[in-house]
Backbone bond lengths (Angstrom), bond angles and torsions (degrees), N, CA, C in turn:
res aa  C-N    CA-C-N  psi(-1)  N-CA   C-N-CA  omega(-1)  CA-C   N-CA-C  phi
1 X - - - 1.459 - - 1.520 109.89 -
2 X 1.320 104.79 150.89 1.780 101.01 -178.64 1.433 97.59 -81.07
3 X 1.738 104.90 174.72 1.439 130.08 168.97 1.280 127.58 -75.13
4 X 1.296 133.36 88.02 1.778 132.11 -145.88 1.352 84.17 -108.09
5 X 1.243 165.23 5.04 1.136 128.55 -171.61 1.366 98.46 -150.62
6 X 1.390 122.12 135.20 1.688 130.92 -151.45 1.590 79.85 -114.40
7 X 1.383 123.76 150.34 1.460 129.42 -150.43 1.741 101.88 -137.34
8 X 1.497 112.52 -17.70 1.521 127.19 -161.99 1.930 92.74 -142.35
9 X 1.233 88.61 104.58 1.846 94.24 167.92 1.585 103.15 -150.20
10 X 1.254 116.08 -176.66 1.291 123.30 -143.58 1.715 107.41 -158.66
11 X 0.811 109.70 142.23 2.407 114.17 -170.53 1.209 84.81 -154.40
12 X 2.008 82.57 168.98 1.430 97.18 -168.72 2.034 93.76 -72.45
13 X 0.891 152.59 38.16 1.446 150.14 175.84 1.569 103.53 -112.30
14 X 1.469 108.31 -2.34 1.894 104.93 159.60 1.738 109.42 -114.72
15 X 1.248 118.58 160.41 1.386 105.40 -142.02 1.644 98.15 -104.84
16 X 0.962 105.27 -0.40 1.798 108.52 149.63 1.513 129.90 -110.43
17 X 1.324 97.32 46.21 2.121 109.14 174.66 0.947 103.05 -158.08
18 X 1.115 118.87 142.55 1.676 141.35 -175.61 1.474 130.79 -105.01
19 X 2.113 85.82 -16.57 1.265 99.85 -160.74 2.320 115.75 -66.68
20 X 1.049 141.35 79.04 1.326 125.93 -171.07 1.543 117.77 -2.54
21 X 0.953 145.44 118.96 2.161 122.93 161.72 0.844 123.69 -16.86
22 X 1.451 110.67 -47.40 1.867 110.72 -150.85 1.340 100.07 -84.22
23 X 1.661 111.79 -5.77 1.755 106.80 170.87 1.337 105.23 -79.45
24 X 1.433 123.10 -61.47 1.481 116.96 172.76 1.532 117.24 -29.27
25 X 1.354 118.74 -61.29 1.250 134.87 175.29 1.806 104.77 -29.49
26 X 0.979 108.49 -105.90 1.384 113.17 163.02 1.762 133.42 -6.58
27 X 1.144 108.45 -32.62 1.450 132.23 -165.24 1.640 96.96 -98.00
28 X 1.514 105.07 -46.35 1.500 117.36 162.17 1.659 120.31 -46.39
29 X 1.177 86.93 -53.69 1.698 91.91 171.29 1.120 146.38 -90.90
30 X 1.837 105.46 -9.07 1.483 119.54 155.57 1.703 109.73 -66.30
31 X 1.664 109.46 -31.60 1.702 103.02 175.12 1.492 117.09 -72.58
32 X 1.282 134.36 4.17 1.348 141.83 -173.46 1.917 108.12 66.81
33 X 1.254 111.22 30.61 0.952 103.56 165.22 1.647 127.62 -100.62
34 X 1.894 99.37 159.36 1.540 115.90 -134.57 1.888 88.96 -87.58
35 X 1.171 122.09 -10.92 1.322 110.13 -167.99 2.000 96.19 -177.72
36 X 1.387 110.78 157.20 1.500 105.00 152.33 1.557 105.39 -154.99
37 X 1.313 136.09 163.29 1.224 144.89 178.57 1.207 110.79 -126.43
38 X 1.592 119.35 112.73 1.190 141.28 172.19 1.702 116.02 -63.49
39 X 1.599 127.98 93.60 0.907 139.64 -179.51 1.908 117.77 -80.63
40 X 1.270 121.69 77.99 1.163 123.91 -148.93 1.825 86.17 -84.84
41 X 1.658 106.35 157.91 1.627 115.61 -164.08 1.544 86.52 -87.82
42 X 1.804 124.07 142.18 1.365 101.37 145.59 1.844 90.45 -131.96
43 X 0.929 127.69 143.52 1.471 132.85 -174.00 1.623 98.94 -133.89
44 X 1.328 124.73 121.57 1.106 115.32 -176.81 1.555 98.71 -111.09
45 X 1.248 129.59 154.81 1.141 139.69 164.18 1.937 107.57 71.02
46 X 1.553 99.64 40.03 1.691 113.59 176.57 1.710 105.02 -69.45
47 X 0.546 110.52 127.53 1.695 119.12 176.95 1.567 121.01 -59.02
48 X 0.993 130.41 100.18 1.218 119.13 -172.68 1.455 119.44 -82.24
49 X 1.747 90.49 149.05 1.496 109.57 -160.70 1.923 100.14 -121.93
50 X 1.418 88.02 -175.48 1.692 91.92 153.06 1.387 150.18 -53.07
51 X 1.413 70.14 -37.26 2.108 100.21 -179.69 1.505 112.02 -107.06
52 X 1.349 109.66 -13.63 1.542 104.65 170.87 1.629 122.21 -144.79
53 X 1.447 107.26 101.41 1.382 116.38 -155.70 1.679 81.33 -65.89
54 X 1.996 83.90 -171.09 1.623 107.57 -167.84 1.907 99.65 -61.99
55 X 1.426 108.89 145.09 1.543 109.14 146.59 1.983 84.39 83.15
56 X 1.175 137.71 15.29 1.529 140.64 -163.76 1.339 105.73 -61.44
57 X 1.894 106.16 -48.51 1.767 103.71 -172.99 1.782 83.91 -118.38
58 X 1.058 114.59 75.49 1.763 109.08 157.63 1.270 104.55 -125.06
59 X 0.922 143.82 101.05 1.832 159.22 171.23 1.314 104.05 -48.69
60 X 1.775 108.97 138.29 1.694 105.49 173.83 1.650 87.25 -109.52
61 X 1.160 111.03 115.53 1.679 118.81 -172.67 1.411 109.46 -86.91
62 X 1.258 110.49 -23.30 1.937 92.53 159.24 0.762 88.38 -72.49
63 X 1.909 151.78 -111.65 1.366 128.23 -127.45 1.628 123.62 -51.66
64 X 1.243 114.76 5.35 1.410 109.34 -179.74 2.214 107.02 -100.95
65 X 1.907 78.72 -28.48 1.650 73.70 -177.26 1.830 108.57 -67.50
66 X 1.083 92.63 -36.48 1.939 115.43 -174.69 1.486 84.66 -36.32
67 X 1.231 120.92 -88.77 1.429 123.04 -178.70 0.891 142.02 -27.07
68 X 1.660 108.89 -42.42 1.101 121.57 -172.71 1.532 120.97 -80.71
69 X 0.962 130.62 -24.82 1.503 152.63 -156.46 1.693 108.51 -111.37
70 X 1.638 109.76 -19.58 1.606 115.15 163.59 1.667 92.81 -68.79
71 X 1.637 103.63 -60.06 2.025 97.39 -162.62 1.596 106.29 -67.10
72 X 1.284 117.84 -27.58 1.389 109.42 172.14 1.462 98.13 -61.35
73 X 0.934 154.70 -59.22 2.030 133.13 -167.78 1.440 83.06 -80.72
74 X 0.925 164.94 0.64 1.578 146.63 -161.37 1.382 75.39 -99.92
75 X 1.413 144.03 -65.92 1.736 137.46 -160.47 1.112 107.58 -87.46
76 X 1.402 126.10 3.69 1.440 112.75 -143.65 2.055 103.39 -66.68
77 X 1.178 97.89 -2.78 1.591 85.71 176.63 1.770 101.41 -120.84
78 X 1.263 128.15 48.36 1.040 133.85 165.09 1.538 110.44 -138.61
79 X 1.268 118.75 -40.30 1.542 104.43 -173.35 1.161 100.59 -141.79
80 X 1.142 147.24 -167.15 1.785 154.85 -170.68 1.457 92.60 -127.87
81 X 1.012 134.54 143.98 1.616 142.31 172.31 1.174 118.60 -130.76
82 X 2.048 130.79 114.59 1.426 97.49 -162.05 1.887 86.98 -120.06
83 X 1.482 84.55 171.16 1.943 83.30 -174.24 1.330 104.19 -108.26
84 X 1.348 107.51 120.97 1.800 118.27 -172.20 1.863 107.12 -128.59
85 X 1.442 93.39 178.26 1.577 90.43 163.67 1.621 99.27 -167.79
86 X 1.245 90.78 148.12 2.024 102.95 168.05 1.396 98.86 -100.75
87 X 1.469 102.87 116.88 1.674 132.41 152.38 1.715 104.05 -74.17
88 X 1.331 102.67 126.68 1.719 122.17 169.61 1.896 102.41 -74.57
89 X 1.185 128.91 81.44 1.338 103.87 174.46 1.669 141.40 -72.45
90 X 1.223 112.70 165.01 1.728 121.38 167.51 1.159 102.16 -177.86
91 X 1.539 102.60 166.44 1.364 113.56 -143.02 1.964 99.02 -74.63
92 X 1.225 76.24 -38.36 1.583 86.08 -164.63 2.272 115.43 -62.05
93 X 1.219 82.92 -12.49 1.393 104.78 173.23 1.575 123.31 -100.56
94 X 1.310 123.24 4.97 1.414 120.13 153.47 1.158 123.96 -41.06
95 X 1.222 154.38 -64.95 1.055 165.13 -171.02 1.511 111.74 -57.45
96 X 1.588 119.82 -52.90 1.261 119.89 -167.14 1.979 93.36 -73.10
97 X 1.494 109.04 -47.34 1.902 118.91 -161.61 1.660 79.11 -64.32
98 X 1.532 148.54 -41.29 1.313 126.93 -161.61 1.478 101.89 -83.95
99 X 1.053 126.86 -33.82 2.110 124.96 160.33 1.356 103.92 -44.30
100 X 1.488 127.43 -66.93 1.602 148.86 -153.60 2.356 85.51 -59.60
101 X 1.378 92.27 -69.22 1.496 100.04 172.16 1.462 125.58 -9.65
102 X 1.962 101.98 -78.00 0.794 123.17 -169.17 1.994 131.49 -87.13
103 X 1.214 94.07 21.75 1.664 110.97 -149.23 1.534 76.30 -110.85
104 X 1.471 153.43 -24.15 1.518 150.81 142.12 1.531 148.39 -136.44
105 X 1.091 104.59 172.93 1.553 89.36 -150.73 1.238 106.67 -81.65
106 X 1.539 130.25 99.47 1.421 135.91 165.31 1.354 112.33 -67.19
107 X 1.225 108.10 145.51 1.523 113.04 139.06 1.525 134.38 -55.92
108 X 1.361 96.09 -54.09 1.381 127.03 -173.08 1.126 128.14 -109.69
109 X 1.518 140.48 158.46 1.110 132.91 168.26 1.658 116.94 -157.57
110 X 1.358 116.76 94.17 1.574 107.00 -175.08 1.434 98.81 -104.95
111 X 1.949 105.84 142.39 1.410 134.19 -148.27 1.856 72.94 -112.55
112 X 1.351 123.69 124.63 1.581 133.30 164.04 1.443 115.88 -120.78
113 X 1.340 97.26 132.79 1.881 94.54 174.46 1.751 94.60 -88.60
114 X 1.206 130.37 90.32 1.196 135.33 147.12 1.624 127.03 -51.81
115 X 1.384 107.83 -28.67 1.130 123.26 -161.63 1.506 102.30 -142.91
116 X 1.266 121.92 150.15 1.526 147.64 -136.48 1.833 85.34 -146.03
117 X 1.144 106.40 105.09 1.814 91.19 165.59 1.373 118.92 23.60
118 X 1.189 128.81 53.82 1.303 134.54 175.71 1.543 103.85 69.75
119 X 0.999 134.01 7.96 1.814 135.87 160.88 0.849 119.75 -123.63
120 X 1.580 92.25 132.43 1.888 119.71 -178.56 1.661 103.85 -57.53
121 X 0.814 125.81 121.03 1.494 140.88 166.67 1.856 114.31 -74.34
122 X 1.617 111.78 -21.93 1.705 129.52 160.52 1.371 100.78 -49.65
123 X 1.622 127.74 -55.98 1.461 141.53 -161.28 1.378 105.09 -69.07
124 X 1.201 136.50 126.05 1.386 151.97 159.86 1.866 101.25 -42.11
125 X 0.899 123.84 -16.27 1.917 131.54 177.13 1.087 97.88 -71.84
126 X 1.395 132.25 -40.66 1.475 119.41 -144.18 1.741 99.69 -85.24
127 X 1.129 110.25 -0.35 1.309 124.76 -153.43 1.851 111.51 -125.28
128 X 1.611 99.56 -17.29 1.831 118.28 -174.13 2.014 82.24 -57.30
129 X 1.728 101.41 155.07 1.240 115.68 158.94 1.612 123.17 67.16
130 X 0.898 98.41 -4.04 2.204 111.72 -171.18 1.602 88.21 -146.88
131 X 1.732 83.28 156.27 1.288 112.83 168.21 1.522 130.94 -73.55
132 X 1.124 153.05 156.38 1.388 149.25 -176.33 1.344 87.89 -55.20
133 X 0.881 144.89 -34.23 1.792 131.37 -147.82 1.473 104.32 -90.24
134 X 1.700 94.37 -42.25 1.514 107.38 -164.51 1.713 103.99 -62.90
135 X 1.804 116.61 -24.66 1.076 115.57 -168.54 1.377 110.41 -113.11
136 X 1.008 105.24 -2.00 1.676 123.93 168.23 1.830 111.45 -82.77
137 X 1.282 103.07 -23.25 1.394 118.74 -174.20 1.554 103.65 -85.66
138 X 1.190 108.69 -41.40 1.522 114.82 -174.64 1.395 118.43 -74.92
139 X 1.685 126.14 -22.18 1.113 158.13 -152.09 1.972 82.71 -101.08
140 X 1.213 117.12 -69.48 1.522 104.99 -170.84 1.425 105.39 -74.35
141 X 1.373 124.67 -2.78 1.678 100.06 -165.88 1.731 91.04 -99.45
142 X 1.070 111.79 -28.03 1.689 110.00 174.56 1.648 105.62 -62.63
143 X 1.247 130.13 -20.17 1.247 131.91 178.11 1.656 94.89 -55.42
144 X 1.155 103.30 -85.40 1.625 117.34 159.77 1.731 113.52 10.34
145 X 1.480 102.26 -72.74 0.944 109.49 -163.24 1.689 110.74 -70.05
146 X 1.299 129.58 -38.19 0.881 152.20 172.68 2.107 96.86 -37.87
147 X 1.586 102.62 -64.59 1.238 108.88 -149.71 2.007 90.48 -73.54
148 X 0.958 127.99 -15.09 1.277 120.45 175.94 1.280 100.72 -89.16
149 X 1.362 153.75 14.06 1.855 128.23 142.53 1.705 101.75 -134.00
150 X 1.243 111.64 16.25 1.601 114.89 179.52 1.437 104.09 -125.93
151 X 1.857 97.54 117.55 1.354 107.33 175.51 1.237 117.59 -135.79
152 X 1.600 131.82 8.75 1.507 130.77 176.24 1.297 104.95 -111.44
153 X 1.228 102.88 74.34 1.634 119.62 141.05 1.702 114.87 -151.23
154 X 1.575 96.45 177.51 1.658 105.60 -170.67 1.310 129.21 -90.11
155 X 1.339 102.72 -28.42 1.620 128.72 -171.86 1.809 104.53 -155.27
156 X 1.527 104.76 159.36 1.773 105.01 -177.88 1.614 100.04 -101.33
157 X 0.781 97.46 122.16 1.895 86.62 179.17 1.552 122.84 -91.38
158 X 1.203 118.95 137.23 1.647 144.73 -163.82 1.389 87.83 35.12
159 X 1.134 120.58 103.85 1.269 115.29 169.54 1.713 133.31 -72.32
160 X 1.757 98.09 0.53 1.477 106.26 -160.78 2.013 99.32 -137.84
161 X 1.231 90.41 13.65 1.549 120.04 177.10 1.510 84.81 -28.07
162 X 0.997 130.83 -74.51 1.769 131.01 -147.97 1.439 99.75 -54.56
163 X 1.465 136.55 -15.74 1.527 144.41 -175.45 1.787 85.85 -83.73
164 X 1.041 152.84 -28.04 1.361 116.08 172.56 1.801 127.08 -85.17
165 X 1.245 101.96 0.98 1.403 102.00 -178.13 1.342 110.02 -119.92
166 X 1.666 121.17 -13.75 1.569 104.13 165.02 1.249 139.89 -74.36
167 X 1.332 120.66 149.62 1.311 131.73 -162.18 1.676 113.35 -31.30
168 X 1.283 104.15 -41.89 1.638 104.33 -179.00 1.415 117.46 -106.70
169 X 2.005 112.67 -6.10 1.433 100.77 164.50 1.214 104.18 88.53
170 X 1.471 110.55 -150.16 1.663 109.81 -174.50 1.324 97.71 -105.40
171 X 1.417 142.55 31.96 1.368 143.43 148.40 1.234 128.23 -58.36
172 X 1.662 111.71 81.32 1.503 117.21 168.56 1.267 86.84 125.30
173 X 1.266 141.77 1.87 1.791 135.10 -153.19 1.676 90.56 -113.45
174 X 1.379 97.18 140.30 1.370 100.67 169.98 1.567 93.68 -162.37
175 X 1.129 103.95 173.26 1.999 113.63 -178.67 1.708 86.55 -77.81
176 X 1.240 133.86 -71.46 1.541 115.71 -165.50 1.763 108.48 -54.05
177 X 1.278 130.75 -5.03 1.173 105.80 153.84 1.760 142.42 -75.45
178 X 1.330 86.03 -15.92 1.365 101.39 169.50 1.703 129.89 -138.68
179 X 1.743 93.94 32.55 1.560 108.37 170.77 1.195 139.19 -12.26
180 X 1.663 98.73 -52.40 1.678 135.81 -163.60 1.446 94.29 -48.28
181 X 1.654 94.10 -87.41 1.818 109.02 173.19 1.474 113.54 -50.46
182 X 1.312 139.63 -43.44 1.117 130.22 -170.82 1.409 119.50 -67.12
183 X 1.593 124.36 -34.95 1.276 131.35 145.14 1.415 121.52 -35.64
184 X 1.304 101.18 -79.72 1.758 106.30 179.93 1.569 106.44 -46.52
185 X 1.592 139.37 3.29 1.721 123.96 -165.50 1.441 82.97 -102.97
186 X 2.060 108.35 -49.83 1.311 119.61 -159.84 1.557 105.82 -44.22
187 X 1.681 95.93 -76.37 1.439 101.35 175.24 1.784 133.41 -30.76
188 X 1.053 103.25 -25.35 1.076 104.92 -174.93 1.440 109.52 -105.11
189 X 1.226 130.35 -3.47 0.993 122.35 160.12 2.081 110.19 -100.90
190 X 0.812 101.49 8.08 1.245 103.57 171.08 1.775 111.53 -98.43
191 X 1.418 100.90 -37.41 1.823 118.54 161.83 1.699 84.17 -34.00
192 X 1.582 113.09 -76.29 1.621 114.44 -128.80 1.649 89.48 -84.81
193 X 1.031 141.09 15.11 1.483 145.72 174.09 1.463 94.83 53.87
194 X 1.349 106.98 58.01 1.727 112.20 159.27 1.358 118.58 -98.85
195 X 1.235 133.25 155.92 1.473 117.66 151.48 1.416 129.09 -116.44
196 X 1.402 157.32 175.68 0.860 160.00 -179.85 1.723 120.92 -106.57
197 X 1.057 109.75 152.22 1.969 112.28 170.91 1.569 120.26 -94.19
198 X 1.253 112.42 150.76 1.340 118.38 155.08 1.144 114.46 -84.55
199 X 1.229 135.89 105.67 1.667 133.97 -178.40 1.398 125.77 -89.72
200 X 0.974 149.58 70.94 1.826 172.18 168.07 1.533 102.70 4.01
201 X 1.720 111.74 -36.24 1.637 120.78 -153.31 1.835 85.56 -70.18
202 X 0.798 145.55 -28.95 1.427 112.44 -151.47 2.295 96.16 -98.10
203 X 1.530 103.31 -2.49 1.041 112.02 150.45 1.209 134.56 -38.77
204 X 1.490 95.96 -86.80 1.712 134.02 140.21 1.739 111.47 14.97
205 X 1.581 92.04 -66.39 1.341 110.72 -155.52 2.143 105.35 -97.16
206 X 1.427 93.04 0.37 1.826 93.08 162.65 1.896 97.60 92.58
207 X 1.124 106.03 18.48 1.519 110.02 165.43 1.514 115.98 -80.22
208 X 1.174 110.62 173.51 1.564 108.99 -176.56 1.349 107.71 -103.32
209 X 1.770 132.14 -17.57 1.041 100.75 175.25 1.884 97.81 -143.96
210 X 1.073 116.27 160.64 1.546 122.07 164.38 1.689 111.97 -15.23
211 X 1.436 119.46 -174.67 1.701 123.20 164.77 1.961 67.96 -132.69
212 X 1.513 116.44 129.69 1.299 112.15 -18.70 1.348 109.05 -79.83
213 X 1.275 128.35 -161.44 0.942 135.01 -164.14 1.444 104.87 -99.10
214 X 1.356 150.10 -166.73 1.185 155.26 -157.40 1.607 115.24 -92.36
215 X 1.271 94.43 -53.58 1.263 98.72 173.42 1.782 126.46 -84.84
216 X 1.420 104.71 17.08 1.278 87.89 167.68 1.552 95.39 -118.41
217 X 1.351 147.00 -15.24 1.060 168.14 96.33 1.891 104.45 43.08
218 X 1.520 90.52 -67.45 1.567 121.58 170.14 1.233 106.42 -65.42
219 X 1.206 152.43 -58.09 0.985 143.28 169.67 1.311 142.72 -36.97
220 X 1.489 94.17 -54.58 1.659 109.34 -171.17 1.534 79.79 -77.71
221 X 1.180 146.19 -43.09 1.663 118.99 -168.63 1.882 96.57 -78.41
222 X 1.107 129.51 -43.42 1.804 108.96 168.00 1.686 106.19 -40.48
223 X 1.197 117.36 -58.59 1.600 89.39 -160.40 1.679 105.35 -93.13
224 X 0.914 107.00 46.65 2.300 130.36 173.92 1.113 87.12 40.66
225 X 1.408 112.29 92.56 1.541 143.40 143.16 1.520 99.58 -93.87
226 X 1.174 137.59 143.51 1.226 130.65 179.42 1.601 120.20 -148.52
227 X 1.563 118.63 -6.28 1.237 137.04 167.60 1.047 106.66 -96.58
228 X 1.260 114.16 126.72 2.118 148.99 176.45 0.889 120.28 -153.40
229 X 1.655 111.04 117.16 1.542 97.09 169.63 1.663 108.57 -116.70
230 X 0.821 154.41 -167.31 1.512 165.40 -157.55 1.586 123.26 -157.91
231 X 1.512 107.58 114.42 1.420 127.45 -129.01 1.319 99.74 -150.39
232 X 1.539 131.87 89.91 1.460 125.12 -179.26 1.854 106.72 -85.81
233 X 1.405 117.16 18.42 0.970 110.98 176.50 1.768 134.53 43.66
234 X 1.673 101.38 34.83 1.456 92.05 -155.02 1.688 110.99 -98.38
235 X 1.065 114.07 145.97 1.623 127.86 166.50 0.961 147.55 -105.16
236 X 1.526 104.13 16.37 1.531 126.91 153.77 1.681 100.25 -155.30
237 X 1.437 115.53 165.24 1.566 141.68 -169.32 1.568 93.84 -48.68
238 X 1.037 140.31 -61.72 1.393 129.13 -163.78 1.461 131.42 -71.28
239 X 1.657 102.64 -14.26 1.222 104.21 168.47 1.637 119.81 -104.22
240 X 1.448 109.31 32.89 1.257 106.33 179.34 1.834 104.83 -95.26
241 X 1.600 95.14 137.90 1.799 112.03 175.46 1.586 93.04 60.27
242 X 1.313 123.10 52.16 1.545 131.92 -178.43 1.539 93.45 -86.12
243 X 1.612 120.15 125.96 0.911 121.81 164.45 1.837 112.81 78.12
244 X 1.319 117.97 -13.97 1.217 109.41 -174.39 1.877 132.32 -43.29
245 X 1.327 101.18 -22.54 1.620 118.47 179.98 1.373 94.02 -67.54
246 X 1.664 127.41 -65.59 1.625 114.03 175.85 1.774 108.12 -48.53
247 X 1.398 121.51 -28.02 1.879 90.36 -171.98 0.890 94.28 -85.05
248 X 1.228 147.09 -11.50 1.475 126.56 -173.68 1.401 114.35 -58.08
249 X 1.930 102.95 -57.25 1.135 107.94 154.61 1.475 152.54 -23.17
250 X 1.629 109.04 -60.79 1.218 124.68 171.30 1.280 97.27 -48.90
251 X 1.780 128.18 -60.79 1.433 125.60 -161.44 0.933 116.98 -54.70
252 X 1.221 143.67 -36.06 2.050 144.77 -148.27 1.617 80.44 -106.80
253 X 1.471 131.11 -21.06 1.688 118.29 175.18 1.496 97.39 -81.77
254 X 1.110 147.85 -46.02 1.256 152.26 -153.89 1.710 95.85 -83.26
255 X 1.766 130.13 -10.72 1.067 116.21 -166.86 1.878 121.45 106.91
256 X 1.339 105.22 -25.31 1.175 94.55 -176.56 1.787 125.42 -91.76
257 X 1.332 118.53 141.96 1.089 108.63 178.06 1.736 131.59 -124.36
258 X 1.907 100.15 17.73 1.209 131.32 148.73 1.596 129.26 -121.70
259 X 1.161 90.03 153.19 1.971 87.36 163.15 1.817 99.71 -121.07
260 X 1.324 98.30 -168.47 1.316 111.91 -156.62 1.525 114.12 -117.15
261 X 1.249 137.33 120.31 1.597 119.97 176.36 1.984 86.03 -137.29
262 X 1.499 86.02 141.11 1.667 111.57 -175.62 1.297 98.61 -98.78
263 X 1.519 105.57 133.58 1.723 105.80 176.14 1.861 85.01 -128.93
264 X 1.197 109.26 129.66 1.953 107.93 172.95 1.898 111.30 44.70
265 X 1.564 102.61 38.48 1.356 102.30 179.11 1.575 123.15 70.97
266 X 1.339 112.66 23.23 1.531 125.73 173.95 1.391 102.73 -139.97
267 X 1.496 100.19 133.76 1.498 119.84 -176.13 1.484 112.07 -82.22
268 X 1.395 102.29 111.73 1.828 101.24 159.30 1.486 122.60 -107.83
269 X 1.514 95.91 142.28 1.915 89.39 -151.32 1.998 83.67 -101.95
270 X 1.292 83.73 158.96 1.337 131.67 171.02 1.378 144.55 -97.65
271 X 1.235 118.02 102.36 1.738 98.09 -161.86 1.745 113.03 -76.72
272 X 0.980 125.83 147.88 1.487 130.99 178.01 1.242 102.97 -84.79
């Protein structure tokens, strides 16, 4: 069966999309898809820049639920709509993202390393003076750190995110280059009965493979990882369910023969 329901989307209520919902919405349902969950950004403590004043990705989630819950009965007999959000994690922010969490009733909840020790890994800086590896290395071991005092979320999202913005990309990158850490994240998120996404965007963007990438994909289902959900991450109408016919693919090669959709923070699986 195909992949009907996009798990990672994006409105103008995250602070890099412009796009309204009810356009996504719509666009959702011109693709014949069975459901999507609006993953709104909240990143607390984003560093401000030029391009992104104070408070840039902090979500006001009543006005997003307000909205959201008119177009949910506005479709309610065309598509399923679920209410989610992507938390920016760090360590030092457990406490406030498990308040932010628990203050409404999600469906969903994807835990993102947006941030690298307080650096954007998007910025060509995060990357000045070191090698891709050296900063690619630093990028998964903060994952790490994250997953030892961060536990209210559902899935980790793109777990290898920092491979679309470094200088060389996924040139030379593979999961056996960095096994070590990638083991120790898997495992441990398989410890905390989390699961992870296949994310479409680095598709999108003319890469060769998903975030994560294939081979870690393979992995987390070898050592029975069994939660996935499928997430083209998109932020405007055209990149919604981008590429989904290849993850399907990738998945049933990697072993899997469900994906994952969260209804009130419980996974109902899906056959591929």
């Amino acid at each position: 069966m195909p992949i009907t329901v996009d798990f990672h989307l994006h409105s103008s209520f995250s602070g890099d999309c412009d796009t309204p919902m009810e356009e996504m919405i719509l666009r959702g349902i011109e693709l014949g898809l069975a459901g999507m969950c609006f993953t709104e950004h909240n990143d607390f403590d984003y560093p401000v820049t030029a391009h992104e004043p104070a408070g840039f990705f902090e979500l006001n989630p009543d006005a997003y639920l307000y909205d959201f819950l008119k177009l949910r009965e506005k479709y309610a007999d065309r598509i399923t709509l679920y209410f989610g959000v992507e938390l920016g994690l760090q360590p030092h922010l457990s406490k406030k993202n498990a308040a932010f969490a628990n203050a409404h009733d999600y469906d969903f909840i994807i835990g993102s390393s947006h941030l690298c020790h307080k650096k954007d890994p998007y910025y060509p800086a995060f990357y000045e003076g070191r090698s891709c590896e050296e900063a690619y290395l630093e990028y998964f071991t903060s994952i790490l750190e994250n997953l030892n005092v961060c536990g209210n979320f559902d899935v980790y999202g793109h777990l290898d995110y920092v491979v679309r913005y470094g200088p060389s990309k996924d040139q030379g990158y593979s999961y056996e280059r960095y096994s070590d850490i990638f083991d120790r994240i898997l495992k441990k998120l398989i410890e905390m009965e989390k699961g992870i996404e296949i994310n479409t965007a680095a598709l999108a963007r003319g890469m060769s493979q998903p975030n994560p990438c294939v081979g870690i994909l393979k992995r987390y289902r070898e050592l029975g990882g069994e939660i996935i959900t499928v997430g083209s991450d998109a932020h405007e109408p055209l990149q919604i369910a981008h590429a989904f016919d290849r993850a399907a693919m990738i998945l049933k090669d990697c072993g899997f023969d469900y994906y994952a959709v969260f209804k009130k923070r419980t996974p109902v699986f899906h056959r591929i």
